[in-house]
N, C-alpha and C positions, 0 to 999 in steps of 0.2 A: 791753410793755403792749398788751393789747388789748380791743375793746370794740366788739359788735356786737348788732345786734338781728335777728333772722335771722325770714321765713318757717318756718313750723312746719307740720307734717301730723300726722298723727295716726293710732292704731290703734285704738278705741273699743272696749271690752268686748264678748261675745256673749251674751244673754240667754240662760241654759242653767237647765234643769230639775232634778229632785232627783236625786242620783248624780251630779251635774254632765253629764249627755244636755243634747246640745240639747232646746230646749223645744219643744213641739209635741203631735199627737196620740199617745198613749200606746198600750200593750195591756190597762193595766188597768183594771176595769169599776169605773165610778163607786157610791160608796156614796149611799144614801139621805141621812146624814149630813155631806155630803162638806164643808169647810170655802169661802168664797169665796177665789179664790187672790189671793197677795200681791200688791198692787201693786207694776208694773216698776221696777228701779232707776234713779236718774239717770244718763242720760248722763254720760261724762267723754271727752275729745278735749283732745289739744293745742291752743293758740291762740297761744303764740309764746314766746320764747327770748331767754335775753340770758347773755352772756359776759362777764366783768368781768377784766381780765389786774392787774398788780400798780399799783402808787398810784406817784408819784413825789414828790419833793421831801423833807421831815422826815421822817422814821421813814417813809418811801416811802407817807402816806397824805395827804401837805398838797395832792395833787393826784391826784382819782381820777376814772377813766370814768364817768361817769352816774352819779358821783358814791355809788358803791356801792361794799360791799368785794369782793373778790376771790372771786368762786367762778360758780357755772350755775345759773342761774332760770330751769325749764320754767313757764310756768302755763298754768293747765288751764280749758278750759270746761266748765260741767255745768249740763248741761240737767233742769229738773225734770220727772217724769213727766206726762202729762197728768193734770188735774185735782188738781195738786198743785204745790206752790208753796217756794221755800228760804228757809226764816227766818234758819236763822243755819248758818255753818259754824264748827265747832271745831279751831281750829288744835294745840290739846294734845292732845284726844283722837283728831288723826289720827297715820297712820303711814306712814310712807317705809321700804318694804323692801328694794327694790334703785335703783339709779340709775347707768346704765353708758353707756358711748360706745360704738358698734360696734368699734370696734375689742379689745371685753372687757378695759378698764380701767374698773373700779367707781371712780365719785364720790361713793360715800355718806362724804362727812366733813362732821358737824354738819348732817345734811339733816333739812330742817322743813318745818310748812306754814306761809306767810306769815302776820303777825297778824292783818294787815287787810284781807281779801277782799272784792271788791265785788260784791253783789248788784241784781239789777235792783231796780226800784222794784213791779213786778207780782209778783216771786219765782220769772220763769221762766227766770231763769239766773243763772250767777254766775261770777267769775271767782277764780283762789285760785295763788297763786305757790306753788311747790315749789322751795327753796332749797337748795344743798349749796355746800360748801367748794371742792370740787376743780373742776377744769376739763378739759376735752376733751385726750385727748392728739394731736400732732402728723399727720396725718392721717384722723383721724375723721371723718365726715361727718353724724351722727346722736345722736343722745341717747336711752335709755329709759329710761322710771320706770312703777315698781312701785309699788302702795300700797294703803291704804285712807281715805278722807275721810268724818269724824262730822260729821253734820249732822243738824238738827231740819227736817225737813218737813213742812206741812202741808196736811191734805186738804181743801183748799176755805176761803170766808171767809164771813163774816158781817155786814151794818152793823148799828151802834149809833149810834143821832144824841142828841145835846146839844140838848137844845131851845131851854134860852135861856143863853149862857155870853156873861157881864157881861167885858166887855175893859177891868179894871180891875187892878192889879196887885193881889196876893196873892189873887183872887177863887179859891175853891177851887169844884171839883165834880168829881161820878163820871163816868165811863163804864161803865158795868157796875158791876162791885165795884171797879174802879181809879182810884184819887184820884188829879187830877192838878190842878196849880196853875198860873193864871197871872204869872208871872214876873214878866215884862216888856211892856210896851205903848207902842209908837212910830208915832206917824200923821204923816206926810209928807202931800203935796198930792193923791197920789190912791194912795196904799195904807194900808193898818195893818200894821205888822211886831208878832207876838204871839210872847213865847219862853214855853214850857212849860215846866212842872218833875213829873217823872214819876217810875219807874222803870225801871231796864235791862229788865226783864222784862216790860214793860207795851209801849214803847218799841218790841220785838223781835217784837211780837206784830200791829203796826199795819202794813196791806200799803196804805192809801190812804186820803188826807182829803178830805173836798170841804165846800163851804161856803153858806149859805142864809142870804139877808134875813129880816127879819119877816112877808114872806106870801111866805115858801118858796118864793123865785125863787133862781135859782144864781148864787154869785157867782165872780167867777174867784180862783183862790188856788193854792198852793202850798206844796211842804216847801219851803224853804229849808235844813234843814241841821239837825245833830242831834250830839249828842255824849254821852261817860259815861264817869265815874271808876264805877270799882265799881258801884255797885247804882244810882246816883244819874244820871239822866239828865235834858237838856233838847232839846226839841226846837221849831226855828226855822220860823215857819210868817209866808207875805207873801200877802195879802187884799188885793183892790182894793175895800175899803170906807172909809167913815168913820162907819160905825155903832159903836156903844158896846156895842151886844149882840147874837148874831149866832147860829145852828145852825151845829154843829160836825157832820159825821157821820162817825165811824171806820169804817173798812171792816177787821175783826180777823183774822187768822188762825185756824180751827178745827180741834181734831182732829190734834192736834200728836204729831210720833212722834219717834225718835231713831234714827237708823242709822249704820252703818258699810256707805259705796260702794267695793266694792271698784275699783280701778282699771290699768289699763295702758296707756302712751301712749308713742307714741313722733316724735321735732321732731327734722326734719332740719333741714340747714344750706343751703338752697337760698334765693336770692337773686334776686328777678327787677328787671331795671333798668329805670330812668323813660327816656323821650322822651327826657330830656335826655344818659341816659349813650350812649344808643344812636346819637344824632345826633354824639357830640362820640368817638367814636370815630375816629381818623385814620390811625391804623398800617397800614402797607402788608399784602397780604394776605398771611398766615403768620406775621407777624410779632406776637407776641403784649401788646407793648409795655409801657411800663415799670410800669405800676399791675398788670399780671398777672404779671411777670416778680415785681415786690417778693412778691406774694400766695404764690409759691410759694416764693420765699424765706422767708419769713416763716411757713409750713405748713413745710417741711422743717427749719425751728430746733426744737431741742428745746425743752420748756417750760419758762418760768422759775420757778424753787423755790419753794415756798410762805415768805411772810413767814418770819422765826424768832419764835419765840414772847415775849412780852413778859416784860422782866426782871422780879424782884420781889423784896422784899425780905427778911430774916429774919425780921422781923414780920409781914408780911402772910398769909392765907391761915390757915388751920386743919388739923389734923391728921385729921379726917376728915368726912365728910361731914356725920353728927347734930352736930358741934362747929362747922362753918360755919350754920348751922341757930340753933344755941345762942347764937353769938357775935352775930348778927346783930338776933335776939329781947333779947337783954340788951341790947346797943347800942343799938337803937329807942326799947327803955325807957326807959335812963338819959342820953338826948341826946347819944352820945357817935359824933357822924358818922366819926370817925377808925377807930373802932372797928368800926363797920357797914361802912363800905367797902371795908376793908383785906380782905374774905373775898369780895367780887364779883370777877369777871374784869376785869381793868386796864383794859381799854380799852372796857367796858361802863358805869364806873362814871358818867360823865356820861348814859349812856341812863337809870340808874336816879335820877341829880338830876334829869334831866326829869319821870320818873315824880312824884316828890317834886312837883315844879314844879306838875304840873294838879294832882293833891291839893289843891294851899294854893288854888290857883285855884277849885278847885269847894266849899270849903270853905262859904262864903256859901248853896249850895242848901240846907244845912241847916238856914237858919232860914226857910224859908217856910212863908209868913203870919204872920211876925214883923216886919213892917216897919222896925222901928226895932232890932232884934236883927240883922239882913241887913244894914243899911246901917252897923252899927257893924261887924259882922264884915267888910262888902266895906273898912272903911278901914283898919281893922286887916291886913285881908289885901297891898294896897296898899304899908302903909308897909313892911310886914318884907318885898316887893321891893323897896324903893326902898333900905332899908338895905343888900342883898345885893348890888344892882346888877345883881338880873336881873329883864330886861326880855322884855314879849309882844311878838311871840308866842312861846307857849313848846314850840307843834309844830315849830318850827325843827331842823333838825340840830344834835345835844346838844354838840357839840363847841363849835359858834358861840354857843348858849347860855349859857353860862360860861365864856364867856372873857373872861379877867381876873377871874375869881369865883371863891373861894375856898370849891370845891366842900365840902370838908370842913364847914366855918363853918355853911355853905348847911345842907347837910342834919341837922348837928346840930340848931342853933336849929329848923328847920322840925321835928323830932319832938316838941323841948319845946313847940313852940307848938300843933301840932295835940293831945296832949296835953291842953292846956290849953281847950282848943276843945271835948274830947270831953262830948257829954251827958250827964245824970245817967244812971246805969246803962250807959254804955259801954265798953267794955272794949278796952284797948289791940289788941288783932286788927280792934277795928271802925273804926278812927281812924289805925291806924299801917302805909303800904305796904309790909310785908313780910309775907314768909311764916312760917305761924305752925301753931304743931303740931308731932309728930314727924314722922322720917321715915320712911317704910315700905317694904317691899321694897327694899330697896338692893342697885343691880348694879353692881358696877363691874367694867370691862372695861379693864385696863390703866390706862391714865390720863383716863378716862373714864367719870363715874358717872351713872348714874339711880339719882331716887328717887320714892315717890308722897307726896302731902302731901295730905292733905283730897281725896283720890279725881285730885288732878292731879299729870301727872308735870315733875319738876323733873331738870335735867343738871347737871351740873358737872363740872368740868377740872381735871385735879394739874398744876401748874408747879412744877420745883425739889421734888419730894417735898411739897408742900404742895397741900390741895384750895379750890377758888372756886368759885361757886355762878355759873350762867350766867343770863343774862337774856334770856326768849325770850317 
């Protein structure tokens, strides 16, 4: 087992011109017509490294390093260009091409970009994990990755202010063309906590808030915090007021693009020690003593085997890809969780009752400015956890989540209830977390498929001659 977090360096891209030439002064004479050249790409640079070796205890996973599974996490810094800013990075639409240890063993197994990348709050950097399977072999000193990172940038922003937003619950009003509602509203002894109810895409768009009295002095405030099932987003905002009605002013994003940054990076495994290792050194001189004696030991083992794949049963799993696809679409439909799970990867199937889990959570943003339609659905939502026995929070590790929960039961009941939840004119894809459509493009490559689904690409894995749908 091993488990480290290691100093990282990095090779950053070279901005090169067309023919791929370094960029620079050219031989050819500018046209009258000439277009303005593209803005530079973002930066990308290493920023550090983590090893995860094998789990120990049950099924060698009841006890894991930093509490991950077993594979190498480079993540990457990227720097926005000047006068340009990162709104959102897409972990589907990027791509991992190569991923190797100098020593020329490839780690591309199941390598991804992390889901949830963190961006600064101004949009002028971000950080974004790159995930594989495999791990460094036995003297390695380095890691590279290859790729390219989709992100929406934007060029410069804009404010729009609120002139007078009533801090009342379900009070609605614009920003521009975007509706957004107040939620929630809680006054303590010297702030107001205000939760929004938005969109994901309105949400994604917002790079800063600030806040104004009745004669337009500033008052101190803050995001507090933000979240989003699907399209449906809230966002948590803490005001040192006790005013009832207040200027909001959004500061937006403008002039929004979509790219693919190409990337190369490469994190070594270099290690530098604190005061304290360097003073508590005692070993006579040449003598390299026991914590470096184990280190080479431990470097000269070979590495231990990747888990064995999870058993499954003769029911489980589908015969091919569009029929895991198929099975999971009728299952959703007909409340039948045994039926919907049996076709996810075994040991995903609790990440996917999570999924289920904030669903029924966020279920209630859907009646605002229903007040009395909100408050029946928050108790409704309430009792069918309280029947289930699962309890918030439900970002928790999905395993801890449902335990002693009878995942199955769980996720059935929650289809028929959201279901039954859905608005006039809604349609099962709008209400029920799975994936819905066919499939298109289907590659499989041994025991390993892609496919695209509504323009996003979905994986899945054959176990036993049988195929499971991945959850990423």
């Amino acid at each position: 087992m091993c488990g480290v977090a290691l100093l990282a360096t990095s090779a950053p891209l070279t901005a090169q011109g067309r023919g791929g030439q370094p960029a620079g002064r050219g031989n050819q004479r500018p046209t009258p017509q000439a277009q303005a050249p593209a803005p530079p790409p973002p930066q990308v640079s290493a920023a550090g490294i983590r090893i995860v070796g094998l789990g120990l205890g049950a099924n060698g996973s009841e006890l894991r390093p930093f509490n991950e599974s077993p594979g190498t996490v480079v993540v990457v810094a990227i720097q926005a260009p000047r006068g340009s800013g990162i709104v959102q990075i897409d972990g589907h639409g990027s791509q991992i091409d190569a991923f190797a240890d100098d020593k020329g063993q490839s780690l591309l197994e199941e390598g991804r970009v992390g889901s949830f990348p963190k961006i600064a709050e101004d949009g002028s950097a971000a950080l974004a994990e790159v995930e594989v399977r495999g791990r460094p072999s036995a003297g390695a000193t380095a890691v590279s990755v290859q790729g390219s990172l989709a992100m929406t940038l934007a060029g410069g922003s804009k404010p729009t202010r609120v002139a007078a937003v009533r801090l009342v619950e379900n009070q609605a009003f614009k920003v521009g063309a975007a509706a957004m509602t107040v939620n929630e509203v809680k006054a303590d002894d010297e702030s107001t906590k205000i939760t929004l109810g938005l969109t994901r895409t309105v949400l994604n768009t917002i790079k800063e808030i600030r806040f104004f009295d009745a004669k337009n002095a500033p008052l101190e405030g803050r995001r507090a915090g933000s979240g989003y099932m699907n399209e449906r987003a809230e966002l948590e905002l803490d005001v040192k007021t006790k005013d009832k009605t207040i200027a909001i002013e959004f500061e937006l994003w403008q002039n929004l693009r979509t790219i693919k940054a190409p990337f190369s990076v490469q994190a070594g495994f270099g290690l530098a020690a604190g005061p304290k290792a360097a003073e508590s050194t005692a070993a006579p001189a040449g003598d390299k003593g026991d914590a470096a004696r184990k280190m080479e030991s431990d470097a000269a083992r070979p590495p231990a085997p990747p888990p064995p794949p999870p058993v499954v049963g003769p029911s489980e799993g589908a015969s091919s890809v569009e029929a895991v696809l198929k099975q999971m679409q009728t299952g959703a439909q007909a409340g039948k969780g045994g039926q919907l799970l049996s076709v996810i990867y075994p040991t995903e199937r609790s990440t996917f009752g999570q999924g289920v889990a904030m669903a029924m959570a966020f279920l209630p943003m859907g009646a605002m400015g229903n007040t009395k339609l909100a408050e029946q659905t928050t108790n409704e939502v309430d009792a069918f956890f309280a029947k289930h026995q699962v309890k918030p929070p439900f970002a928790r590790d999905p395993d801890d989540l449902f335990k002693g929960v009878d995942l199955t039961a769980f996720v059935g009941d929650a289809m028929v209830f959201l279901k039954a939840h859905a608005k006039k004119g809604e349609k099962p894809e709008d209400v029920l977390p799975v994936p819905w459509g066919k499939a298109e493009h289907v590659t499989l490559t041994g025991d390993a498929g892609v496919a695209t689904l509504n323009g996003k690409e979905i994986k899945f894995t054959r176990l036993s001659g049988r195929w499971f749908i991945r959850l990423e």
